[in-house]
PDBQT receptor file of N, H, CA, C and O in Angstrom, charges set to zero:
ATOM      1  N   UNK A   1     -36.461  45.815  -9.173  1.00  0.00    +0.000 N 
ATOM      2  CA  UNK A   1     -35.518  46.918  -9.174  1.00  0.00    +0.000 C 
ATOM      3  C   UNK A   1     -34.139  46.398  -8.795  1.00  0.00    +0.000 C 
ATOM      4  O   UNK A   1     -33.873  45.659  -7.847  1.00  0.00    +0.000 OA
ATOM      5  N   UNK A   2     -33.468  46.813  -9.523  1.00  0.00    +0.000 N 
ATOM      6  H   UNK A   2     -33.683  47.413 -10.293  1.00  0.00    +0.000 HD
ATOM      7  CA  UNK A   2     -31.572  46.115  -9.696  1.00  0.00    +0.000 C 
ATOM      8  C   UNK A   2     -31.617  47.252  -8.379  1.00  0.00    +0.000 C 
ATOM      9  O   UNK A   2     -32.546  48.058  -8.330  1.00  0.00    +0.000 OA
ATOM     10  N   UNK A   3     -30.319  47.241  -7.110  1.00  0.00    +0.000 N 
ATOM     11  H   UNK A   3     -29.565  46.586  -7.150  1.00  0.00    +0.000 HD
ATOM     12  CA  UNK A   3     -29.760  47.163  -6.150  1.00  0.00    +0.000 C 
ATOM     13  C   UNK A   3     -28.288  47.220  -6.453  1.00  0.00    +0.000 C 
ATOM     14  O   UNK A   3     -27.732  46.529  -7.307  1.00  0.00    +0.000 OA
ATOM     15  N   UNK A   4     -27.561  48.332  -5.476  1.00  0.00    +0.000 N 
ATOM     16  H   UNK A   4     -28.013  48.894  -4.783  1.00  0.00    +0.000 HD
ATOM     17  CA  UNK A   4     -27.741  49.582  -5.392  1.00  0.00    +0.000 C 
ATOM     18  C   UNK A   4     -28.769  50.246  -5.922  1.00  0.00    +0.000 C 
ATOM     19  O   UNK A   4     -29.195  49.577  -6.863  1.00  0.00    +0.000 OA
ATOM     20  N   UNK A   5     -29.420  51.294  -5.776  1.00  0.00    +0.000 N 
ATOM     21  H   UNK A   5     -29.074  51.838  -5.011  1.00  0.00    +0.000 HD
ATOM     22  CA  UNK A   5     -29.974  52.312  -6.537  1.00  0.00    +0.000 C 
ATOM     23  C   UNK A   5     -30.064  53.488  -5.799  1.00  0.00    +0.000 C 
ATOM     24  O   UNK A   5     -30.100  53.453  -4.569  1.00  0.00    +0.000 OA
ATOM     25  N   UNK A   6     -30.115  54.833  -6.619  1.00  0.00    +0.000 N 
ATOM     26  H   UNK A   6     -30.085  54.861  -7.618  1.00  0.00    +0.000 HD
ATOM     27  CA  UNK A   6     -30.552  55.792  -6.007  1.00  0.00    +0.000 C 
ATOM     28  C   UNK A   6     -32.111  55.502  -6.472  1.00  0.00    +0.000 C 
ATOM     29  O   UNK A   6     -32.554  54.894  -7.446  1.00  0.00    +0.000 OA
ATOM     30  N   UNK A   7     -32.779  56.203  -5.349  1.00  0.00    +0.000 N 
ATOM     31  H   UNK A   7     -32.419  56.697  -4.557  1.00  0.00    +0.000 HD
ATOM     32  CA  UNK A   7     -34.771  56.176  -5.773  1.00  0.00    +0.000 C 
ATOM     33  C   UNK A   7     -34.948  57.107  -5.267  1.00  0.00    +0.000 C 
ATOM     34  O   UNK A   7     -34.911  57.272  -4.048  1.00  0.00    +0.000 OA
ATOM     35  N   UNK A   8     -35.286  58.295  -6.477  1.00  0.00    +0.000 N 
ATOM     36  H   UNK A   8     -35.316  58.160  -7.468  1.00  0.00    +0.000 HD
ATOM     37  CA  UNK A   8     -36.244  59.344  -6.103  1.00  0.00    +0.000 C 
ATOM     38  C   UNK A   8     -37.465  59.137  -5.627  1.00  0.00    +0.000 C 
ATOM     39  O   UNK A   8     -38.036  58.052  -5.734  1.00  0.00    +0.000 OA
ATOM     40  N   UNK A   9     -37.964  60.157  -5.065  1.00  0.00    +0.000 N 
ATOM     41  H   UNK A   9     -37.501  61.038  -4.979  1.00  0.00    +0.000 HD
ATOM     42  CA  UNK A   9     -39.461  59.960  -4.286  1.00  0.00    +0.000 C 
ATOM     43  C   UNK A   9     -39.985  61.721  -4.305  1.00  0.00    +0.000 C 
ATOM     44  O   UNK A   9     -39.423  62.804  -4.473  1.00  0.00    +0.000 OA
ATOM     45  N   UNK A  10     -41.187  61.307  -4.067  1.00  0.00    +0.000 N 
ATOM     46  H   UNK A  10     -41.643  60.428  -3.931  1.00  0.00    +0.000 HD
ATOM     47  CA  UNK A  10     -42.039  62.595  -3.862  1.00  0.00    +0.000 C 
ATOM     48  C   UNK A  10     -42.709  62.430  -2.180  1.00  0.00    +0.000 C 
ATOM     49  O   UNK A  10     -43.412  61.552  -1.679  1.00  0.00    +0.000 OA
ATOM     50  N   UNK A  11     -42.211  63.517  -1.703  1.00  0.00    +0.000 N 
ATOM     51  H   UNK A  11     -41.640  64.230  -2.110  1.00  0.00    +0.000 HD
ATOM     52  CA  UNK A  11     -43.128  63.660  -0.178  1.00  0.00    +0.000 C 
ATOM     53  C   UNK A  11     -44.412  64.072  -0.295  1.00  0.00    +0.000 C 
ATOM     54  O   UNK A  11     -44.983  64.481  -1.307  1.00  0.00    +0.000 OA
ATOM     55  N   UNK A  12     -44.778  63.956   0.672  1.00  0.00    +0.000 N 
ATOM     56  H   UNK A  12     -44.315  63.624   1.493  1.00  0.00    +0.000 HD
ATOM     57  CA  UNK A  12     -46.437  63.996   1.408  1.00  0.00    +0.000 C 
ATOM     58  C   UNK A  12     -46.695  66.224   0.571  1.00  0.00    +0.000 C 
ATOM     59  O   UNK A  12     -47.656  66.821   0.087  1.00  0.00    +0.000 OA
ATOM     60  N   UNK A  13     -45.686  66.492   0.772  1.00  0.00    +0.000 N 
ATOM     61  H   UNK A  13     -44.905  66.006   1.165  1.00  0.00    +0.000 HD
ATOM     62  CA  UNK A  13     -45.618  68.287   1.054  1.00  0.00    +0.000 C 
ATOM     63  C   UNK A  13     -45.218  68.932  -0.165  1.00  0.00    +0.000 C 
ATOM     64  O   UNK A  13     -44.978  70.132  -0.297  1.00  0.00    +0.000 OA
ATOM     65  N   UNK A  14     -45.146  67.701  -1.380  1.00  0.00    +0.000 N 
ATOM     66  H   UNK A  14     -45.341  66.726  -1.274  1.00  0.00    +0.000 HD
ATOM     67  CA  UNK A  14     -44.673  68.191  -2.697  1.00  0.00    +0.000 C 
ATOM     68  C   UNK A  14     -43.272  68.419  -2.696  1.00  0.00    +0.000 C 
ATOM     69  O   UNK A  14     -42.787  68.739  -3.782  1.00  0.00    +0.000 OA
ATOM     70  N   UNK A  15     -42.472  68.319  -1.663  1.00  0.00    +0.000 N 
ATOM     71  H   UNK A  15     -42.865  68.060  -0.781  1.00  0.00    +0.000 HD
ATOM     72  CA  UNK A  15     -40.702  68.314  -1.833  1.00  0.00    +0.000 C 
ATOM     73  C   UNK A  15     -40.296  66.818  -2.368  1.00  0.00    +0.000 C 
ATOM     74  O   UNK A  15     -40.871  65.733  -2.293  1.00  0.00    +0.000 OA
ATOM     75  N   UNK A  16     -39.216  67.182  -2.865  1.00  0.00    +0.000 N 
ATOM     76  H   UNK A  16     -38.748  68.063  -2.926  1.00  0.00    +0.000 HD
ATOM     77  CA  UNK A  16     -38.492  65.546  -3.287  1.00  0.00    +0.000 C 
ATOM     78  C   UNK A  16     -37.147  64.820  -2.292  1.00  0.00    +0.000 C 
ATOM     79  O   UNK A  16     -36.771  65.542  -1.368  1.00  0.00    +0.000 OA
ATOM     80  N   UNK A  17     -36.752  64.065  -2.377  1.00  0.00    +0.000 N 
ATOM     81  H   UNK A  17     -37.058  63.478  -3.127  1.00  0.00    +0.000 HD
ATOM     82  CA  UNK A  17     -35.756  63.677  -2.008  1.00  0.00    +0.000 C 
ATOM     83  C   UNK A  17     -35.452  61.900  -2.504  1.00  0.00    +0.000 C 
ATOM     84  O   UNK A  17     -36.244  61.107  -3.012  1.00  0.00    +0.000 OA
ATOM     85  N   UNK A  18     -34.283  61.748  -2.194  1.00  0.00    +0.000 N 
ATOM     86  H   UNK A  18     -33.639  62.393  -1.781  1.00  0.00    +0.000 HD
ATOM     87  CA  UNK A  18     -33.528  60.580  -2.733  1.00  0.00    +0.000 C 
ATOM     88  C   UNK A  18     -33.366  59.778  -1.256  1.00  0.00    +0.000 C 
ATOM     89  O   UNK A  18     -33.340  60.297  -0.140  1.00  0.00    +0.000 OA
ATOM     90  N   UNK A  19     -33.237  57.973  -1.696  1.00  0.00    +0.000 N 
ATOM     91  H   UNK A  19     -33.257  57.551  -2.603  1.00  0.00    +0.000 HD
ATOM     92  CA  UNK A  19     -32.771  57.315  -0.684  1.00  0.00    +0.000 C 
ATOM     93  C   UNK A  19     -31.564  56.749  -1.695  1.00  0.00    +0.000 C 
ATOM     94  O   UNK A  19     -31.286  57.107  -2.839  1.00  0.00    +0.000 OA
ATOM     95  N   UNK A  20     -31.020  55.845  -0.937  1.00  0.00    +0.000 N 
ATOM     96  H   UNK A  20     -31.245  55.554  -0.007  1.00  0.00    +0.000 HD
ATOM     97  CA  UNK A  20     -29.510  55.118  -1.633  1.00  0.00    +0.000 C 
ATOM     98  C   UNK A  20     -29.900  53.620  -0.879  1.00  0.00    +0.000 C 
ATOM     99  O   UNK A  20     -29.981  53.348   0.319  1.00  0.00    +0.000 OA
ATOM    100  N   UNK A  21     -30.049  53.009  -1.758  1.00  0.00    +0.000 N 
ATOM    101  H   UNK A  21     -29.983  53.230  -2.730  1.00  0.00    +0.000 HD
ATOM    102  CA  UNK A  21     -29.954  51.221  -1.403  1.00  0.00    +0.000 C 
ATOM    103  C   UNK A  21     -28.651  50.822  -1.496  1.00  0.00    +0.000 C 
ATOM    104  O   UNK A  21     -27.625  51.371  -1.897  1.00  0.00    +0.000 OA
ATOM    105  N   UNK A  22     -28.965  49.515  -0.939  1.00  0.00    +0.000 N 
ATOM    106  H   UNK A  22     -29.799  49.069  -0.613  1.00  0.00    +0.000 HD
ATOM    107  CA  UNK A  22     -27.395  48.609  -0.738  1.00  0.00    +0.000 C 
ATOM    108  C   UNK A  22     -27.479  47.617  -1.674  1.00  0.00    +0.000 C 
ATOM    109  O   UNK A  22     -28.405  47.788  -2.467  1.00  0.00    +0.000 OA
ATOM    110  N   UNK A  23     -26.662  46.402  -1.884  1.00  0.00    +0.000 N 
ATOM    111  H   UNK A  23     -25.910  46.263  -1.240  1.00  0.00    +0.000 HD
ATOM    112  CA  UNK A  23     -27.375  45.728  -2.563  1.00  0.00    +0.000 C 
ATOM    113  C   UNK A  23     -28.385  44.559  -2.505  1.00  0.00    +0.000 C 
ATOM    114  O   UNK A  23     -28.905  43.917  -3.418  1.00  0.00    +0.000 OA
ATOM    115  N   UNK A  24     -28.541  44.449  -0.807  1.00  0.00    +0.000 N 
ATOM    116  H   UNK A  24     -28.118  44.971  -0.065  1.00  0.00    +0.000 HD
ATOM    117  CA  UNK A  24     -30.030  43.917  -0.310  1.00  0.00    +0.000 C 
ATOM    118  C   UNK A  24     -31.083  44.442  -0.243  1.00  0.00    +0.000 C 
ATOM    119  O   UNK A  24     -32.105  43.952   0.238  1.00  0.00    +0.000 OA
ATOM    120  N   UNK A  25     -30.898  45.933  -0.911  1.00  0.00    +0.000 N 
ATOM    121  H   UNK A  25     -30.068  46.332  -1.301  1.00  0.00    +0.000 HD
ATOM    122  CA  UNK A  25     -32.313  46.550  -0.940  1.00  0.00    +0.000 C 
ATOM    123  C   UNK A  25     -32.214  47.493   0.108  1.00  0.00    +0.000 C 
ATOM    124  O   UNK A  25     -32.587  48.641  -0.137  1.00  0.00    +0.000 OA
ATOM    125  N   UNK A  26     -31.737  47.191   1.344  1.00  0.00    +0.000 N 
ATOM    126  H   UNK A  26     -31.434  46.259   1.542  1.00  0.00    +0.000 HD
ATOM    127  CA  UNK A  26     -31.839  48.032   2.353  1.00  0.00    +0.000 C 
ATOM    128  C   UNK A  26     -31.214  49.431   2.230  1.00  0.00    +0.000 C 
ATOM    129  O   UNK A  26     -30.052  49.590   1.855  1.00  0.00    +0.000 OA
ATOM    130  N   UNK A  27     -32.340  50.807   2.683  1.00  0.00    +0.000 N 
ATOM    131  H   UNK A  27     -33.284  50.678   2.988  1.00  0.00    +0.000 HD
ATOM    132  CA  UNK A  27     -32.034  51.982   2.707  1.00  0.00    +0.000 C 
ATOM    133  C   UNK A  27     -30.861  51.860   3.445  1.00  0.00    +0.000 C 
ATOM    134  O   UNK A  27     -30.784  51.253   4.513  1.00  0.00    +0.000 OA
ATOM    135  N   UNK A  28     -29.337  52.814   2.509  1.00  0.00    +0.000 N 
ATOM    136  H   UNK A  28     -29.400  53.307   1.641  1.00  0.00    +0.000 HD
ATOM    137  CA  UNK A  28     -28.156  52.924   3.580  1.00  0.00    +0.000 C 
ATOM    138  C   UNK A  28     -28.324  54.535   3.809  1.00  0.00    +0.000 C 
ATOM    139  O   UNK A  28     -28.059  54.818   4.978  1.00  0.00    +0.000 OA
ATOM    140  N   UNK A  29     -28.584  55.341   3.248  1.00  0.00    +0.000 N 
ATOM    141  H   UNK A  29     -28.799  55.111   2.299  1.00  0.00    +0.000 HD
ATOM    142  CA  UNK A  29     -28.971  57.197   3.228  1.00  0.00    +0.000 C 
ATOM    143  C   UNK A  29     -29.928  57.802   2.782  1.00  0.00    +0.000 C 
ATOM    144  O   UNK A  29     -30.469  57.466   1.729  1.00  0.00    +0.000 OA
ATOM    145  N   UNK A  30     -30.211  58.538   3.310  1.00  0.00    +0.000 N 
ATOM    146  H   UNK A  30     -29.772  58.811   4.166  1.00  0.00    +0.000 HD
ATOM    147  CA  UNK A  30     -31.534  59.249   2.939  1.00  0.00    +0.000 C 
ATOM    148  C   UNK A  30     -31.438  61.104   2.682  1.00  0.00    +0.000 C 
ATOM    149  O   UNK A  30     -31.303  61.804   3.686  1.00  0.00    +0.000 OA
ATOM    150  N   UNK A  31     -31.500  61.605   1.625  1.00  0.00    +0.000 N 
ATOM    151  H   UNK A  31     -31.609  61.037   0.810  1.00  0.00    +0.000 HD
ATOM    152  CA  UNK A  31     -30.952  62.977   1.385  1.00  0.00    +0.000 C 
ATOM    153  C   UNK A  31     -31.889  64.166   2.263  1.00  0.00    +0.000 C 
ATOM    154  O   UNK A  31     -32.670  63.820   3.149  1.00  0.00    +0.000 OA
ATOM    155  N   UNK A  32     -31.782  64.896   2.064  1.00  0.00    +0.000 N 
ATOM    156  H   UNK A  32     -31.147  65.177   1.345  1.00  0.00    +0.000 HD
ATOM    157  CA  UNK A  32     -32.224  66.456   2.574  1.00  0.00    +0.000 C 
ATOM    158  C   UNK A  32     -33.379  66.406   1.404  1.00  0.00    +0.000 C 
ATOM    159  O   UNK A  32     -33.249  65.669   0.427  1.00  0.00    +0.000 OA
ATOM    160  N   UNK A  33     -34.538  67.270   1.595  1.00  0.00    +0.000 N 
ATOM    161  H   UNK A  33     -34.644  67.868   2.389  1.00  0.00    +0.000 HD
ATOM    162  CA  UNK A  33     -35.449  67.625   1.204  1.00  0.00    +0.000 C 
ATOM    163  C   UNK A  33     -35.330  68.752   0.058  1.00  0.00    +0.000 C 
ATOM    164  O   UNK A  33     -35.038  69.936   0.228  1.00  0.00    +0.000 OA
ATOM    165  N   UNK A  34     -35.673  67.990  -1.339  1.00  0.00    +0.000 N 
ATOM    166  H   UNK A  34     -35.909  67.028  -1.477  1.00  0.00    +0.000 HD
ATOM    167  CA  UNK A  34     -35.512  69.704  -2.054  1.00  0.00    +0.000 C 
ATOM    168  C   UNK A  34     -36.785  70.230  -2.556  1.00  0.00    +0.000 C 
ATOM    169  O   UNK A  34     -37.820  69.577  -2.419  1.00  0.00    +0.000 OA
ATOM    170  N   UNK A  35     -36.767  71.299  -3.091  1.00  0.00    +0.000 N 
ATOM    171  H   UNK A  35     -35.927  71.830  -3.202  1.00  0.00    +0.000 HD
ATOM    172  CA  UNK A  35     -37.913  71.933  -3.373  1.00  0.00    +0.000 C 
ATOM    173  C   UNK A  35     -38.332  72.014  -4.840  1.00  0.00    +0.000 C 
ATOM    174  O   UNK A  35     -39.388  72.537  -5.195  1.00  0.00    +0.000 OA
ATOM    175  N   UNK A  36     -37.384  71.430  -5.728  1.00  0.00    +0.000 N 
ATOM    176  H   UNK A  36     -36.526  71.005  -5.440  1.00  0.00    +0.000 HD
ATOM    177  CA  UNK A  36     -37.906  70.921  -7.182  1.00  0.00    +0.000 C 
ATOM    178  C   UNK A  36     -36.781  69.399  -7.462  1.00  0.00    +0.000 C 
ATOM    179  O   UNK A  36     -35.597  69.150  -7.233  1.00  0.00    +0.000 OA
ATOM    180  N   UNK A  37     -37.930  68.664  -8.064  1.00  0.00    +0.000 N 
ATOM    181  H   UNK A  37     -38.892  68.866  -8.250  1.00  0.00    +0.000 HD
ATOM    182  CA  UNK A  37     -36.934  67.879  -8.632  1.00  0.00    +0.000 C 
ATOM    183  C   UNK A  37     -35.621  67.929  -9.465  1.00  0.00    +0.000 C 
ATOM    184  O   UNK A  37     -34.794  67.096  -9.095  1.00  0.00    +0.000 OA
ATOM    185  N   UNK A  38     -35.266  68.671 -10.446  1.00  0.00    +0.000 N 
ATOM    186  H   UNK A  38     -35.938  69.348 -10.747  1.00  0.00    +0.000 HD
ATOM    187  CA  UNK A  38     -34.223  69.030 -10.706  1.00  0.00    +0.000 C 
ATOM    188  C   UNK A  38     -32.915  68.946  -9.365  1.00  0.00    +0.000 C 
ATOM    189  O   UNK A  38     -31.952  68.194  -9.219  1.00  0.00    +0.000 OA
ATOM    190  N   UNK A  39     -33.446  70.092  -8.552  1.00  0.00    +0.000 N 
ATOM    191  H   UNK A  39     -34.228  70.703  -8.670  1.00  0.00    +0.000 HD
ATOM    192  CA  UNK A  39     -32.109  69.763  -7.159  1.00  0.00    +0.000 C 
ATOM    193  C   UNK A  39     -31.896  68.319  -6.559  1.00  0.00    +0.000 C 
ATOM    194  O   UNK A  39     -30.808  67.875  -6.192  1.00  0.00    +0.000 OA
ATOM    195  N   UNK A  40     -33.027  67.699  -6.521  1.00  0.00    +0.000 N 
ATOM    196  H   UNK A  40     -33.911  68.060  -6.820  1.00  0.00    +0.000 HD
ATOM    197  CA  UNK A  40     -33.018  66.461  -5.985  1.00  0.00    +0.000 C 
ATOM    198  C   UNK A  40     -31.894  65.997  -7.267  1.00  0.00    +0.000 C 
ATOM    199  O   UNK A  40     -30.716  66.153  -6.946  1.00  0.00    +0.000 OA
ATOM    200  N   UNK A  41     -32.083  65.565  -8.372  1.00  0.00    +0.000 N 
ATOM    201  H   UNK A  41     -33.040  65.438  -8.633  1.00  0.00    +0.000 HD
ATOM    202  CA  UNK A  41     -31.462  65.343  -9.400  1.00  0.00    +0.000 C 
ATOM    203  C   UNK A  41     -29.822  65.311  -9.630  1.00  0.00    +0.000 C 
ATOM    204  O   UNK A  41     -28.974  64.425  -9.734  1.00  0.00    +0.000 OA
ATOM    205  N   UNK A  42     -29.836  66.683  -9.652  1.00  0.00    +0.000 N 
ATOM    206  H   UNK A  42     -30.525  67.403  -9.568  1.00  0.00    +0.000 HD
ATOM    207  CA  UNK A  42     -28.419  67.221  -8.749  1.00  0.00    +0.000 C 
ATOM    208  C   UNK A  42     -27.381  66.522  -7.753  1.00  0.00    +0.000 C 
ATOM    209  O   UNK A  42     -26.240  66.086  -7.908  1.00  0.00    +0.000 OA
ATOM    210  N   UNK A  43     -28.741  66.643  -6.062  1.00  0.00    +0.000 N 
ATOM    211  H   UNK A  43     -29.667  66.998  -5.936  1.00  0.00    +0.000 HD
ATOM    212  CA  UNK A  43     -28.282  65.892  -5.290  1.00  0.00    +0.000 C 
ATOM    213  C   UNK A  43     -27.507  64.629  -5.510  1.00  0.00    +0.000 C 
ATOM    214  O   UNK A  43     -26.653  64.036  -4.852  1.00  0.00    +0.000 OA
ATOM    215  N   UNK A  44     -28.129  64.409  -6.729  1.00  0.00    +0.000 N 
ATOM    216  H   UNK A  44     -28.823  64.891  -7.264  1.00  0.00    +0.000 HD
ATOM    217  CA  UNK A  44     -28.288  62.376  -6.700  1.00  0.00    +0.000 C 
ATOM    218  C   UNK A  44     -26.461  62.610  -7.713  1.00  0.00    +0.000 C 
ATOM    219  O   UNK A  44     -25.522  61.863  -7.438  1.00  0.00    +0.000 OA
ATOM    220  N   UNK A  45     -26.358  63.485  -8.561  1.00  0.00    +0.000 N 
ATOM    221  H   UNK A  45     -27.121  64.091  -8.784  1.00  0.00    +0.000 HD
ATOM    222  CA  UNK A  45     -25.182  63.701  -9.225  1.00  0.00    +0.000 C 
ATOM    223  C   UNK A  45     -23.926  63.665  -8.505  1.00  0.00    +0.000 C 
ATOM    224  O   UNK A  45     -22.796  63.218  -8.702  1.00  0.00    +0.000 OA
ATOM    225  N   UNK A  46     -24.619  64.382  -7.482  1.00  0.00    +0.000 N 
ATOM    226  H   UNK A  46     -25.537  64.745  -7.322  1.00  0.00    +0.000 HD
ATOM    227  CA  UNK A  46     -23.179  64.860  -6.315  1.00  0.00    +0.000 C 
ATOM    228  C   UNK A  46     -22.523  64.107  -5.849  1.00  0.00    +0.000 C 
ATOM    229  O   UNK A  46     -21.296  64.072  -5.945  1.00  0.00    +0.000 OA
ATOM    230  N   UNK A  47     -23.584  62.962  -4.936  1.00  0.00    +0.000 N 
ATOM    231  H   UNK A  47     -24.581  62.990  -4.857  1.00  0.00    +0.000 HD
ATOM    232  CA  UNK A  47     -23.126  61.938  -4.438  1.00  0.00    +0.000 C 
ATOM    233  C   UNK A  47     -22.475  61.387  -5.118  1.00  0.00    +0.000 C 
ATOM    234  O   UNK A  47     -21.436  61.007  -4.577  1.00  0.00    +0.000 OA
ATOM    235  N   UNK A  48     -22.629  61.023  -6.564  1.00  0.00    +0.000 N 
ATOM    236  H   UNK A  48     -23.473  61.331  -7.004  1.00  0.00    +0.000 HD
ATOM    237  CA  UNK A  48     -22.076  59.787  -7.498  1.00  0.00    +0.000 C 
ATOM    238  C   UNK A  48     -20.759  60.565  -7.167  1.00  0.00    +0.000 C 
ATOM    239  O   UNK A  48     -19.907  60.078  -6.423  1.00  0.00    +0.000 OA
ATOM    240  N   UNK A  49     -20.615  61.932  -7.817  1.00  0.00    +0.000 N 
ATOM    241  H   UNK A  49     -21.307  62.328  -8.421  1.00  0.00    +0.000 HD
ATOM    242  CA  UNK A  49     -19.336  62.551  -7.853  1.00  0.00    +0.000 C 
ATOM    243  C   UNK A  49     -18.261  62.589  -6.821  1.00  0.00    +0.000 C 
ATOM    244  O   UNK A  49     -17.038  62.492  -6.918  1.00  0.00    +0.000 OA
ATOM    245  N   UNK A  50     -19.031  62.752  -5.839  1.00  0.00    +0.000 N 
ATOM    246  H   UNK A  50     -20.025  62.831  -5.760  1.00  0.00    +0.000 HD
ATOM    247  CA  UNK A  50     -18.224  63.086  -4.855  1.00  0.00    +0.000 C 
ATOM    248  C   UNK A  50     -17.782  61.659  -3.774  1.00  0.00    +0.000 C 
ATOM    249  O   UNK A  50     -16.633  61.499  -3.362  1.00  0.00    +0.000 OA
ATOM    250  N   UNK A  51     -18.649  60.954  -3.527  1.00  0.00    +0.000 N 
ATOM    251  H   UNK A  51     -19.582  61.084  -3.862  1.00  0.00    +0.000 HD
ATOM    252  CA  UNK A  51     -18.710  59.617  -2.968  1.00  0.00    +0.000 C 
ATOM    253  C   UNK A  51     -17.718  59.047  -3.024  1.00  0.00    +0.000 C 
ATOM    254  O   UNK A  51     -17.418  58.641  -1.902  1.00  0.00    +0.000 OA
ATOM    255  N   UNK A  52     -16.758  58.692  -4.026  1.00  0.00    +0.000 N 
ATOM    256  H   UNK A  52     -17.002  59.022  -4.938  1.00  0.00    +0.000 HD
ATOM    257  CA  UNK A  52     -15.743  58.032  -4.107  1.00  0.00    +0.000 C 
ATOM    258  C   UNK A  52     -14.754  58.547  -3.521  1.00  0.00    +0.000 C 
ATOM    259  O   UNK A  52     -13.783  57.902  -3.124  1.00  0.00    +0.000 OA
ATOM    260  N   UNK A  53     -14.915  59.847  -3.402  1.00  0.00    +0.000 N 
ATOM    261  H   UNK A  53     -15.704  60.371  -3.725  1.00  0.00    +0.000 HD
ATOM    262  CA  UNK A  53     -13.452  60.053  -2.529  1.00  0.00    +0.000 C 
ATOM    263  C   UNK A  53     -14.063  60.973  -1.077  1.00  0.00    +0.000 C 
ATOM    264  O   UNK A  53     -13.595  62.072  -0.780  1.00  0.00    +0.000 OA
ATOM    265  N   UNK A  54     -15.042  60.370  -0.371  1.00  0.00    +0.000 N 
ATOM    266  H   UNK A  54     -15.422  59.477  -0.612  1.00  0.00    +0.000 HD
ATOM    267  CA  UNK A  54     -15.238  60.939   0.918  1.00  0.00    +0.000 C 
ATOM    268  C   UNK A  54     -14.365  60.089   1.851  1.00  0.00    +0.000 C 
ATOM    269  O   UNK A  54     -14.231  58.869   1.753  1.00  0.00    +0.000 OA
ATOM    270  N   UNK A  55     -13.530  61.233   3.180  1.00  0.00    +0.000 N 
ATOM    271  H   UNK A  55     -13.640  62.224   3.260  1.00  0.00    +0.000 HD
ATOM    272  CA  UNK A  55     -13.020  60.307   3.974  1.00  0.00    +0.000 C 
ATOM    273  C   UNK A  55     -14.366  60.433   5.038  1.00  0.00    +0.000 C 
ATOM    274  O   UNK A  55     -15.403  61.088   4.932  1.00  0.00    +0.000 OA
ATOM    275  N   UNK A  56     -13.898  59.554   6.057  1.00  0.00    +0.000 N 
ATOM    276  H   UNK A  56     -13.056  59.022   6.144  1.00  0.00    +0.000 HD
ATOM    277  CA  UNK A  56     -14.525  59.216   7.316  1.00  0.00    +0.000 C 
ATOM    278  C   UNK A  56     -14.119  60.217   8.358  1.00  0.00    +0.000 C 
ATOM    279  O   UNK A  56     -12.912  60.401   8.519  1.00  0.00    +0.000 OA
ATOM    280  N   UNK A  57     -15.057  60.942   9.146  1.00  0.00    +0.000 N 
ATOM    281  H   UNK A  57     -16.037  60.792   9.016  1.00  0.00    +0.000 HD
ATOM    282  CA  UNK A  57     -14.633  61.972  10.327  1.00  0.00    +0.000 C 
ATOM    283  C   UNK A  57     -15.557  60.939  11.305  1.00  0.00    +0.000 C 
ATOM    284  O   UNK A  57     -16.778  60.786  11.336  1.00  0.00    +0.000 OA
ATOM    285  N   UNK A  58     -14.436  60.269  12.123  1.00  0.00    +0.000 N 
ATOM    286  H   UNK A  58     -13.445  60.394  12.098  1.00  0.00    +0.000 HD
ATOM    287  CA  UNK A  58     -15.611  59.650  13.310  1.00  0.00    +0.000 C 
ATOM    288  C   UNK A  58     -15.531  60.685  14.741  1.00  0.00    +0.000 C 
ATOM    289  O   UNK A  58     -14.536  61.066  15.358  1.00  0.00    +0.000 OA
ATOM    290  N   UNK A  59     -16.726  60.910  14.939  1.00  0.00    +0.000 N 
ATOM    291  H   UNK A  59     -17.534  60.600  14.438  1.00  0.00    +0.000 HD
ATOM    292  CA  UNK A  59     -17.276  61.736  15.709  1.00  0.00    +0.000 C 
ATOM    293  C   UNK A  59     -18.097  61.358  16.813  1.00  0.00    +0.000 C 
ATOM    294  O   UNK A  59     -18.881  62.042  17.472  1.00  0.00    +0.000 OA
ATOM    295  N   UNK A  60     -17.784  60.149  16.903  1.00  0.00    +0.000 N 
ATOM    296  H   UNK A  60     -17.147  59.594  16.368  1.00  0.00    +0.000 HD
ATOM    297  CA  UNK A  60     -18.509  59.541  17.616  1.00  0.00    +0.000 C 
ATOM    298  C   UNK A  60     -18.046  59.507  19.377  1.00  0.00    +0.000 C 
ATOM    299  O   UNK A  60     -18.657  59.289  20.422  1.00  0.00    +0.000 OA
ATOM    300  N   UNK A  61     -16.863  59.796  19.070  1.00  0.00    +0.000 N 
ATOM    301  H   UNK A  61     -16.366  59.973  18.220  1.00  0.00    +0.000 HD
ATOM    302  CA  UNK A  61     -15.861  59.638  20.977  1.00  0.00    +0.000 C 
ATOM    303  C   UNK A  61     -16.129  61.105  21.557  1.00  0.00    +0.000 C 
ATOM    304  O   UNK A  61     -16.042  62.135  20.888  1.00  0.00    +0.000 OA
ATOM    305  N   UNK A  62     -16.329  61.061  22.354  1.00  0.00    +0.000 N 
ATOM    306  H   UNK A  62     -16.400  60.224  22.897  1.00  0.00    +0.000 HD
ATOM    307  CA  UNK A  62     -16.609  62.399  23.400  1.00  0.00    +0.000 C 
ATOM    308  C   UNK A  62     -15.389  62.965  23.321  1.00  0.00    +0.000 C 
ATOM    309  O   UNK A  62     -14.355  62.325  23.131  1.00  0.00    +0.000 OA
ATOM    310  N   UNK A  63     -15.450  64.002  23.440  1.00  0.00    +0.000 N 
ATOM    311  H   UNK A  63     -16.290  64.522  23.594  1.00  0.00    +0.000 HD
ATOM    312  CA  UNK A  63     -14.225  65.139  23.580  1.00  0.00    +0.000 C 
ATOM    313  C   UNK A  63     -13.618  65.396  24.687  1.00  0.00    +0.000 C 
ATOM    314  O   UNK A  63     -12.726  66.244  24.720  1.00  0.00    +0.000 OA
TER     315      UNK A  63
């Protein structure tokens, strides 16, 4: 399997969801759970779409 990839999957519970590889293979995200493949599908669209222009909110410093 070529790296990046999105890889659909099927859960244990019949929901779907997507992971996102890097290009060592290693899982970098893992999506929300949908309830037909089609949304998963979707999901996987969005990201492509939208991905390129997400900024960064670091949230990480205490308030």
């Amino acid at each position: 399997m070529a790296h990046p990839s999105f890889i659909l999957k099927k859960a244990k519970n019949d929901q779907f969801y997507f992971v996102l590889t890097a290009k060592n293979g290693q899982v970098i995200a893992q999506s929300e759970m949908y309830t037909t493949k089609a949304a998963a599908e979707n999901g996987i669209e969005s990201v492509k779409e939208n991905a390129p222009a997400a900024s960064m909110d670091d949230q990480s410093e205490a308030a």
